[in-house]
PQR file of N, CA, C, O and H, with PARSE charges and radii, in Angstrom:
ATOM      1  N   UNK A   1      41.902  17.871  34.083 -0.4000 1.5000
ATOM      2  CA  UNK A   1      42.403  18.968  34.894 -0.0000 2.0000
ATOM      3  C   UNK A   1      43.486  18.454  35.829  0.5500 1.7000
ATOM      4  O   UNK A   1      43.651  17.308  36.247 -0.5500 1.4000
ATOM      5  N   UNK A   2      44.093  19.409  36.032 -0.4000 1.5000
ATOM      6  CA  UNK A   2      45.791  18.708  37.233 -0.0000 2.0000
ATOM      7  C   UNK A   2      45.041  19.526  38.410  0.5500 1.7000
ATOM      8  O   UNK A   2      44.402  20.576  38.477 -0.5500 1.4000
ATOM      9  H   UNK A   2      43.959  20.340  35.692  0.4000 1.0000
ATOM     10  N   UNK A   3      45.544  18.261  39.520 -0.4000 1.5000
ATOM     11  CA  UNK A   3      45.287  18.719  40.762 -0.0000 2.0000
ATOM     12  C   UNK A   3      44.101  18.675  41.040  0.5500 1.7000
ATOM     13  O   UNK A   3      43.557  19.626  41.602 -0.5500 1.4000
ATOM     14  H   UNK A   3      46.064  17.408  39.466  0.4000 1.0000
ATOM     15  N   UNK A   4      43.332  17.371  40.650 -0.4000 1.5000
ATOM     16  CA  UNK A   4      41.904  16.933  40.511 -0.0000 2.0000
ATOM     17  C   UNK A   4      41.639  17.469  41.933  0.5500 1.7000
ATOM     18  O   UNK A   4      42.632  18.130  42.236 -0.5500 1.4000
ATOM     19  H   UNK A   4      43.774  16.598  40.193  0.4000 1.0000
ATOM     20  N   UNK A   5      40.528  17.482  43.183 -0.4000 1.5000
ATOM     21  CA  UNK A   5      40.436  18.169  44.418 -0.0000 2.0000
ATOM     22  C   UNK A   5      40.940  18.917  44.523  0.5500 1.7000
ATOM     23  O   UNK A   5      40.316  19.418  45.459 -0.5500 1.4000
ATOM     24  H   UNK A   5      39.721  16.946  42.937  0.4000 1.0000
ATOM     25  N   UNK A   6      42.235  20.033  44.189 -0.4000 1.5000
ATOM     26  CA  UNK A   6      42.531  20.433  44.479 -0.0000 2.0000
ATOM     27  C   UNK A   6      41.932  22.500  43.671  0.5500 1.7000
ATOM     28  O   UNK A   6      42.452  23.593  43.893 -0.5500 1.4000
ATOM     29  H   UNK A   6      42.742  19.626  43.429  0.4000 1.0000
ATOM     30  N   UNK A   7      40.760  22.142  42.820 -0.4000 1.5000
ATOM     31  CA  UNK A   7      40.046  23.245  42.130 -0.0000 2.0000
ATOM     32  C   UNK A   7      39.275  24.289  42.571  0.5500 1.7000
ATOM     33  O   UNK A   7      38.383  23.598  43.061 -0.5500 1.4000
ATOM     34  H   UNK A   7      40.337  21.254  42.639  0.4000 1.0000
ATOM     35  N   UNK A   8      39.082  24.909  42.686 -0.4000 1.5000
ATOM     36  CA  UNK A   8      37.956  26.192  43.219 -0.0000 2.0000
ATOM     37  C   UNK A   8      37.023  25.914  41.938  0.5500 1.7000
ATOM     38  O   UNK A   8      37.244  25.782  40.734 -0.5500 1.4000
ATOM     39  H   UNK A   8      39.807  25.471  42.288  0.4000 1.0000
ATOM     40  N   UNK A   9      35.651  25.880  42.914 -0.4000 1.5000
ATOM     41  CA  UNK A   9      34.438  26.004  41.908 -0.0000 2.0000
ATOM     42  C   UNK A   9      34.604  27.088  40.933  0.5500 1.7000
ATOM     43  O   UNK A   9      34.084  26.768  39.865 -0.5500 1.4000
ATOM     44  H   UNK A   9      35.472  25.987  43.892  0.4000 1.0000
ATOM     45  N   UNK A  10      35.159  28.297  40.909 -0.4000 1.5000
ATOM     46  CA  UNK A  10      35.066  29.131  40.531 -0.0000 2.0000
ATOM     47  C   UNK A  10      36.088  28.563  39.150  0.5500 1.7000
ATOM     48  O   UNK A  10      35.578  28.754  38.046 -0.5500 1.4000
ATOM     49  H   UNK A  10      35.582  28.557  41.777  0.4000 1.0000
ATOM     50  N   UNK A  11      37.084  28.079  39.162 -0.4000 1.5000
ATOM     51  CA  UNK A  11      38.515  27.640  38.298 -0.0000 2.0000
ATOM     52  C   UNK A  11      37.791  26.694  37.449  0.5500 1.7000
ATOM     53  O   UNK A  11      37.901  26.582  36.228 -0.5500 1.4000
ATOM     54  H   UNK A  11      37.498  27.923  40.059  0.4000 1.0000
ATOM     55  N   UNK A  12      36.797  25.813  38.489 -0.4000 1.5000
ATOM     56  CA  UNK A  12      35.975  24.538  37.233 -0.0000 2.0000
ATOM     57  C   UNK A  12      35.089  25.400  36.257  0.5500 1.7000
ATOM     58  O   UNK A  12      35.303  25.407  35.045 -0.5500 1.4000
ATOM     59  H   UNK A  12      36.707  25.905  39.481  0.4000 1.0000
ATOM     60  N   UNK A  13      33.951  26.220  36.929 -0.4000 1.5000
ATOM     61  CA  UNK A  13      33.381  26.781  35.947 -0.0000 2.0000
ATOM     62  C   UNK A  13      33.977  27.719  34.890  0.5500 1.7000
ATOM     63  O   UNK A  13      33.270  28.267  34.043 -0.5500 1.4000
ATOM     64  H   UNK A  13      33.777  26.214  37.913  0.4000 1.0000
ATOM     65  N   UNK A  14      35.657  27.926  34.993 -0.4000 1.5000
ATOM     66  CA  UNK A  14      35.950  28.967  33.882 -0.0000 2.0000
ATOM     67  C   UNK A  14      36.775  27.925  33.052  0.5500 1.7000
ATOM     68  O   UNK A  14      37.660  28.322  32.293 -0.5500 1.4000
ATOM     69  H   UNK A  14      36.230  27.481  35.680  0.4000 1.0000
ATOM     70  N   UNK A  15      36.510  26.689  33.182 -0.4000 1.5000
ATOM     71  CA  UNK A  15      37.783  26.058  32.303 -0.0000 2.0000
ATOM     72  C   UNK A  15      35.971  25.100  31.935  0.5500 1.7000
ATOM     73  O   UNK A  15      35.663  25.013  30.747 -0.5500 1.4000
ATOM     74  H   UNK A  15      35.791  26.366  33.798  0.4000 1.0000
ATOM     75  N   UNK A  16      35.416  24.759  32.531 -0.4000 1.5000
ATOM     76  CA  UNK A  16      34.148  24.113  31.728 -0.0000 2.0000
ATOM     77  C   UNK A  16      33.574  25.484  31.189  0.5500 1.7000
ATOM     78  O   UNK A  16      32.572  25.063  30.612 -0.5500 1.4000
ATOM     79  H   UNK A  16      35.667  24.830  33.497  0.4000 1.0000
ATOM     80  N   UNK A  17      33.565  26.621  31.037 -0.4000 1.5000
ATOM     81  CA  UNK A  17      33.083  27.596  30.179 -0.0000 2.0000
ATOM     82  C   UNK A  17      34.043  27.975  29.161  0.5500 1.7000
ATOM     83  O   UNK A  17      33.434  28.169  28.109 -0.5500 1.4000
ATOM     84  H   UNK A  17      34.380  26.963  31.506  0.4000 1.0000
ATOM     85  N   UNK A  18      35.450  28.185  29.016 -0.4000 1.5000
ATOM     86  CA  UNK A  18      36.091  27.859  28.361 -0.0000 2.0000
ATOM     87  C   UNK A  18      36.149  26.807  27.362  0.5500 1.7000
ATOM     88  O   UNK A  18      36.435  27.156  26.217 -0.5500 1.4000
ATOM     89  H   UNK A  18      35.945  28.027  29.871  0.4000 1.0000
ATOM     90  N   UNK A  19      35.983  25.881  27.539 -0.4000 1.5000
ATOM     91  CA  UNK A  19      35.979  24.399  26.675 -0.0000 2.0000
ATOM     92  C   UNK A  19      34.780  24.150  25.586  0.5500 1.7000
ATOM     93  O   UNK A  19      34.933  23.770  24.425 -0.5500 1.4000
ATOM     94  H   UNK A  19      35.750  25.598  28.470  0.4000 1.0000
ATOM     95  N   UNK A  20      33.255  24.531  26.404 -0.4000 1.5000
ATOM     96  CA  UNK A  20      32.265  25.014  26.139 -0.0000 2.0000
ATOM     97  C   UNK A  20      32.097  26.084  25.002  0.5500 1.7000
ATOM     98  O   UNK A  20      31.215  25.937  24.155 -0.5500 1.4000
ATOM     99  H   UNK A  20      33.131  24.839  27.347  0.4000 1.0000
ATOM    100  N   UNK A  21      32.840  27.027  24.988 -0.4000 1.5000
ATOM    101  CA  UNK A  21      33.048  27.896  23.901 -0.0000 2.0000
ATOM    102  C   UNK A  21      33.880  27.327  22.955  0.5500 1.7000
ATOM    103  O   UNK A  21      33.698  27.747  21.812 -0.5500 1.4000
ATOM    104  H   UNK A  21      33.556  27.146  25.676  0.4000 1.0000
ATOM    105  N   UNK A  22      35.034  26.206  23.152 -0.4000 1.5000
ATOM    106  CA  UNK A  22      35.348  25.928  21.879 -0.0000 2.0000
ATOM    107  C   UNK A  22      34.927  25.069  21.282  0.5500 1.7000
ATOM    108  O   UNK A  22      35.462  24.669  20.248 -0.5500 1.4000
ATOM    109  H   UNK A  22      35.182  25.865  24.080  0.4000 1.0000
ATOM    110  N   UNK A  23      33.795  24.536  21.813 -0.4000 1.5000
ATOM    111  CA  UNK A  23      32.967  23.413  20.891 -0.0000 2.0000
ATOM    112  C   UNK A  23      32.299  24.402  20.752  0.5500 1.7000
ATOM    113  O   UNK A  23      32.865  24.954  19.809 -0.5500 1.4000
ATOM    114  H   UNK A  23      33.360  24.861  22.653  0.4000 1.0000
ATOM    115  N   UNK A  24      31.233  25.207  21.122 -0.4000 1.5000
ATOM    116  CA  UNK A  24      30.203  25.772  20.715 -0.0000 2.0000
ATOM    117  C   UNK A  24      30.567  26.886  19.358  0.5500 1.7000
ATOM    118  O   UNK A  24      29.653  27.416  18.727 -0.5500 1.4000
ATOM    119  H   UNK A  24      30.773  24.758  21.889  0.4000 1.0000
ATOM    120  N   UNK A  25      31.852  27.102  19.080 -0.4000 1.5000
ATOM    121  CA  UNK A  25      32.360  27.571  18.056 -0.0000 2.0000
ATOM    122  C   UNK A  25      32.707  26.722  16.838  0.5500 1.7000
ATOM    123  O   UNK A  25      32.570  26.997  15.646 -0.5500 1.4000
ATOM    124  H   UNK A  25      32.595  26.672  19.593  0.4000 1.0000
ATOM    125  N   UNK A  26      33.151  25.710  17.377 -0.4000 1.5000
ATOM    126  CA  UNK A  26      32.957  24.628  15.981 -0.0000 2.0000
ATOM    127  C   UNK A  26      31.708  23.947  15.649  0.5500 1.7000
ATOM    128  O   UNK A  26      31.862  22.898  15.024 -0.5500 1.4000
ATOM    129  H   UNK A  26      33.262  25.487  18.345  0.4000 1.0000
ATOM    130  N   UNK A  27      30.290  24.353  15.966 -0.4000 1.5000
ATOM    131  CA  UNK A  27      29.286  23.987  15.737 -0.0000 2.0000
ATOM    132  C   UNK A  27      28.425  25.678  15.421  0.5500 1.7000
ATOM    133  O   UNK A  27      27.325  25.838  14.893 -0.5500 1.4000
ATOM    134  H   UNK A  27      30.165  25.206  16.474  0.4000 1.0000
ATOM    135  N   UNK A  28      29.223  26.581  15.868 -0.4000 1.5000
ATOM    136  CA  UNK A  28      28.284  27.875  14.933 -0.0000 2.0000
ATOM    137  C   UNK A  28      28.430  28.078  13.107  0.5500 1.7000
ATOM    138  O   UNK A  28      29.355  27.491  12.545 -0.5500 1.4000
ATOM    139  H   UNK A  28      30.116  26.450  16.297  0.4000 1.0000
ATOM    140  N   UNK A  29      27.943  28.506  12.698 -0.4000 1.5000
ATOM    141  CA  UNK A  29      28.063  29.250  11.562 -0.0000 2.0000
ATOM    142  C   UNK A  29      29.123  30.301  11.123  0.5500 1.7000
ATOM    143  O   UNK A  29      29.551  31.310  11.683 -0.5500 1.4000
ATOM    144  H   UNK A  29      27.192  28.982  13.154  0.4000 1.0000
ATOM    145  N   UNK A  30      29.326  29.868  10.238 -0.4000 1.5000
ATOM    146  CA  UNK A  30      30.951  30.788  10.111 -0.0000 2.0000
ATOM    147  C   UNK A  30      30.681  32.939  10.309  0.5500 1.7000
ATOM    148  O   UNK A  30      31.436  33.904  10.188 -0.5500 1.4000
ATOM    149  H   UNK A  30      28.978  29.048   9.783  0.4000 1.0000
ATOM    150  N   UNK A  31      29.136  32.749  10.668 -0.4000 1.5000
ATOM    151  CA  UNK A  31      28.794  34.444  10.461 -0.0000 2.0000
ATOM    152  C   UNK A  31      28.886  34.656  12.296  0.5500 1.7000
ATOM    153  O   UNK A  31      29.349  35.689  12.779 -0.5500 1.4000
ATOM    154  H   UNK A  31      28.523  31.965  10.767  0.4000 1.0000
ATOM    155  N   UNK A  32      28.426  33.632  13.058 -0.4000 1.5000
ATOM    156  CA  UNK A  32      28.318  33.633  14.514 -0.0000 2.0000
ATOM    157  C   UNK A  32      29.646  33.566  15.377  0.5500 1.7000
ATOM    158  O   UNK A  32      29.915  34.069  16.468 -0.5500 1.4000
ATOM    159  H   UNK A  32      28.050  32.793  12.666  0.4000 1.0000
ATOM    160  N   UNK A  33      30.692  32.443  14.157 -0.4000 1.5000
ATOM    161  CA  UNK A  33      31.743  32.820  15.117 -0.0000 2.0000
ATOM    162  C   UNK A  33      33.069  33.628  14.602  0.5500 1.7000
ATOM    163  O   UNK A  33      34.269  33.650  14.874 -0.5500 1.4000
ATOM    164  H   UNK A  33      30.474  32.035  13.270  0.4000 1.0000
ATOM    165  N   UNK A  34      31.955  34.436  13.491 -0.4000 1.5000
ATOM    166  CA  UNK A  34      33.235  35.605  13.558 -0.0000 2.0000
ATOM    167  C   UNK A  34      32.574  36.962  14.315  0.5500 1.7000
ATOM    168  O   UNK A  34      33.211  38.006  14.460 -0.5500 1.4000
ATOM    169  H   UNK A  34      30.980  34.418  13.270  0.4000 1.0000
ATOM    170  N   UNK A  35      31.450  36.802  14.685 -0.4000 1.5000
ATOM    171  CA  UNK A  35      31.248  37.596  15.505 -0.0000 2.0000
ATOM    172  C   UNK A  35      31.519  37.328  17.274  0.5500 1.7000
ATOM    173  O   UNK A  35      31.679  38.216  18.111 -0.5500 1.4000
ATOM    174  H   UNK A  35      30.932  35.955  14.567  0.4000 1.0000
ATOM    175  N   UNK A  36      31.512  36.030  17.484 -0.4000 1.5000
ATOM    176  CA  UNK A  36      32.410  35.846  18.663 -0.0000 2.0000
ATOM    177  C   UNK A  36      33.921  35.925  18.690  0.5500 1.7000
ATOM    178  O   UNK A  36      34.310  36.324  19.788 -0.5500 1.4000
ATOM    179  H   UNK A  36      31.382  35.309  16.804  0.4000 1.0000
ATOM    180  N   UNK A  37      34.716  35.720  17.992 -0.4000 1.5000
ATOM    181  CA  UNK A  37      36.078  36.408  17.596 -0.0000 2.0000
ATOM    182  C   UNK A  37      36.341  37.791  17.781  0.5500 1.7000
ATOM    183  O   UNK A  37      37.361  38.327  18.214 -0.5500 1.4000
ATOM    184  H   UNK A  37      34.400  35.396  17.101  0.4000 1.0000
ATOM    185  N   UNK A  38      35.031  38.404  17.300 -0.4000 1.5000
ATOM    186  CA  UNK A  38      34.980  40.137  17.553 -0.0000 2.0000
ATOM    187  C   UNK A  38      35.034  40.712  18.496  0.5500 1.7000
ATOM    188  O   UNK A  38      35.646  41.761  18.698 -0.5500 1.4000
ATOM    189  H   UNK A  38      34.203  37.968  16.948  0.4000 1.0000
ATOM    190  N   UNK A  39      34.077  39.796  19.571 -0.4000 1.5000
ATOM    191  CA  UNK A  39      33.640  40.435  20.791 -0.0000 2.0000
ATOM    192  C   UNK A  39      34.455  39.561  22.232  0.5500 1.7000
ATOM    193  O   UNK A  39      34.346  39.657  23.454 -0.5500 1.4000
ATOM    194  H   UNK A  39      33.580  38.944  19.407  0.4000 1.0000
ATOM    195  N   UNK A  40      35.033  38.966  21.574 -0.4000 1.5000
ATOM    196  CA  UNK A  40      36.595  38.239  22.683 -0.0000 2.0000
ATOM    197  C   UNK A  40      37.455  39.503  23.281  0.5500 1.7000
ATOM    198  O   UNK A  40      37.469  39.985  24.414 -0.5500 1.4000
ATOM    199  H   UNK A  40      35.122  38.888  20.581  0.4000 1.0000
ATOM    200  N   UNK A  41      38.190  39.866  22.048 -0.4000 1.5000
ATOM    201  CA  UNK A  41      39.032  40.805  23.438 -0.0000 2.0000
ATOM    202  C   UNK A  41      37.718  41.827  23.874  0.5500 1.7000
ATOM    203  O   UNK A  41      38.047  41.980  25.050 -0.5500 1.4000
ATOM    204  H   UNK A  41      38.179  39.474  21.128  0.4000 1.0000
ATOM    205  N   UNK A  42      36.677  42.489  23.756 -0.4000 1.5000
ATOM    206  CA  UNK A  42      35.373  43.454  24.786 -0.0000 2.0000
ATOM    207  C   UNK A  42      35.315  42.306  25.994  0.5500 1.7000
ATOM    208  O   UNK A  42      35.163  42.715  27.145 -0.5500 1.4000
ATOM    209  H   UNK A  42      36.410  42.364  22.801  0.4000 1.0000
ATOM    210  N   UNK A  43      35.422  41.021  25.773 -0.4000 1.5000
ATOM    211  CA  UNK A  43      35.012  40.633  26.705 -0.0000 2.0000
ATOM    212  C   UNK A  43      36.422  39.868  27.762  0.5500 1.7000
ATOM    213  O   UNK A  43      36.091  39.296  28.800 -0.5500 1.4000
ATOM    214  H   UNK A  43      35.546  40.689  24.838  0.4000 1.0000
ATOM    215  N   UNK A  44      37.541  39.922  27.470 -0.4000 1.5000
ATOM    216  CA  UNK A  44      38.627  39.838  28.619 -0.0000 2.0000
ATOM    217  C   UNK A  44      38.587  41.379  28.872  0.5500 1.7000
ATOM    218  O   UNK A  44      38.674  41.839  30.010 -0.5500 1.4000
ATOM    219  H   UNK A  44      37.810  40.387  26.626  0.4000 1.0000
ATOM    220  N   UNK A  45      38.464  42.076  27.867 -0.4000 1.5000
ATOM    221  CA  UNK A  45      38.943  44.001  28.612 -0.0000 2.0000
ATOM    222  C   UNK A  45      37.809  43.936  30.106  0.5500 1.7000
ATOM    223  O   UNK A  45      38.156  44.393  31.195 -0.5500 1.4000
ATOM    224  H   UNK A  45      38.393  41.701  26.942  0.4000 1.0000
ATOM    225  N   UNK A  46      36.844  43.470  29.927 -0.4000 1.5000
ATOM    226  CA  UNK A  46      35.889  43.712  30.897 -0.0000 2.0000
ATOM    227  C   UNK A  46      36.531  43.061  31.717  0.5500 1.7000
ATOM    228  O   UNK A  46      37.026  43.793  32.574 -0.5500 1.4000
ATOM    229  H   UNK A  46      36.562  43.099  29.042  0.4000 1.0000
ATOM    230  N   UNK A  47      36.808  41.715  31.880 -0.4000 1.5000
ATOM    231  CA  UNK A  47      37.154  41.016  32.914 -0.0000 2.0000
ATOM    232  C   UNK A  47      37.984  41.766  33.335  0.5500 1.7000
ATOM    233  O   UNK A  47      37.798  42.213  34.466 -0.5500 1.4000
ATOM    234  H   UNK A  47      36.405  41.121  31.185  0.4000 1.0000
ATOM    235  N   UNK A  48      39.087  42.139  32.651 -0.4000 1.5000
ATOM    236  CA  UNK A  48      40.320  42.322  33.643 -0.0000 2.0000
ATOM    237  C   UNK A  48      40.163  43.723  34.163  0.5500 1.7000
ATOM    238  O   UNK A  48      40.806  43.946  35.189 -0.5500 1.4000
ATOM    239  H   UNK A  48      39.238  41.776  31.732  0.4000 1.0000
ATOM    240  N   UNK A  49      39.216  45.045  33.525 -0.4000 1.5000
ATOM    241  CA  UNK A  49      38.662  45.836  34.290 -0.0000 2.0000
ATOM    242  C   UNK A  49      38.012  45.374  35.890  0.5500 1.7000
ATOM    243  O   UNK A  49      38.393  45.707  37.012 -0.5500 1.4000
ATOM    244  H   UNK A  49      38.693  44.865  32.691  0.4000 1.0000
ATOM    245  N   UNK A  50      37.047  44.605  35.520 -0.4000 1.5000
ATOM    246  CA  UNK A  50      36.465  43.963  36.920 -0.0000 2.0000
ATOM    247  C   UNK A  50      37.390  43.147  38.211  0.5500 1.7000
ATOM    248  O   UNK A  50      37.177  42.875  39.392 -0.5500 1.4000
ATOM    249  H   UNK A  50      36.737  44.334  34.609  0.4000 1.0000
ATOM    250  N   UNK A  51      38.326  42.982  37.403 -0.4000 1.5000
ATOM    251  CA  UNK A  51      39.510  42.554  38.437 -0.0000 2.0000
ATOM    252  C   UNK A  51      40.011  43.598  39.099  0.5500 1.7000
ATOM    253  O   UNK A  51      40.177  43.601  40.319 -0.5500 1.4000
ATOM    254  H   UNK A  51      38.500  43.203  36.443  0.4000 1.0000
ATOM    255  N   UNK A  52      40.285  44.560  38.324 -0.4000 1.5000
ATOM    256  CA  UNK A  52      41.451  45.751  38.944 -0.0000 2.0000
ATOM    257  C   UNK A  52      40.081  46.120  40.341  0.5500 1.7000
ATOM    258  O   UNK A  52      38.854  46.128  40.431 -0.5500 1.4000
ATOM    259  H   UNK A  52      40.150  44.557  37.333  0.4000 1.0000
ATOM    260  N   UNK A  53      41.475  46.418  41.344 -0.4000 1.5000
ATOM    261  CA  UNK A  53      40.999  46.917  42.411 -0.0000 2.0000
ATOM    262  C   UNK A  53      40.603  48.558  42.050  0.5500 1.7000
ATOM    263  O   UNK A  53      40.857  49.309  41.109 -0.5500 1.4000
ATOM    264  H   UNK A  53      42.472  46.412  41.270  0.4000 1.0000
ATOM    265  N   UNK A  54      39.766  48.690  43.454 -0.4000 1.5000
ATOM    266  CA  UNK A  54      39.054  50.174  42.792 -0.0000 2.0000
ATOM    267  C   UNK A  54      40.126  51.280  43.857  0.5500 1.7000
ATOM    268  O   UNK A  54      40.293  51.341  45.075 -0.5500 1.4000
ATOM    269  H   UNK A  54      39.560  48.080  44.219  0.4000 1.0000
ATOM    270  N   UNK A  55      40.607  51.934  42.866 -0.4000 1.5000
ATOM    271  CA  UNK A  55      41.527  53.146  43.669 -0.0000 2.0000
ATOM    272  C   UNK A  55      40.621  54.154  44.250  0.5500 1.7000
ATOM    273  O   UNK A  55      39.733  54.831  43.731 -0.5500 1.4000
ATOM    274  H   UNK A  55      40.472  51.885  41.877  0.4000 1.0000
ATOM    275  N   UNK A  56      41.067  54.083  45.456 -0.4000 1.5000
ATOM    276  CA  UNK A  56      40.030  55.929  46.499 -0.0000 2.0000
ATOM    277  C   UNK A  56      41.660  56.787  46.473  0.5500 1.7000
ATOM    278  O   UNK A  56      41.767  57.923  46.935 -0.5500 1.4000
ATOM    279  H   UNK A  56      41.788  53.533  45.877  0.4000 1.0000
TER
END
């Protein structure tokens, strides 16, 4: 990582969960990670829903 100290816990756990998924995809079954392929963009749409601020 660049800018070793310089990370938010939050930045480590999405780049060690990140990394994590791409080994854990080269050790599934070719039926498991085409169903994680599937459910990738459901799961940034959510994120970046949960980002957007909430309009009043």
């Amino acid at each position: 990582m660049q800018g070793a100290g310089n990370v938010s816990h939050n930045q480590a756990m999405d780049k060690a969960t990140q990394e994590y998924h791409k080994f854990e995809v080269r050790t599934l079954p070719p039926v498991e990670q085409e169903y994680l392929r599937t459910i990738q963009p459901l799961n940034k749409k959510a994120k970046d829903k949960n980002r957007e601020k909430p309009t009043k």
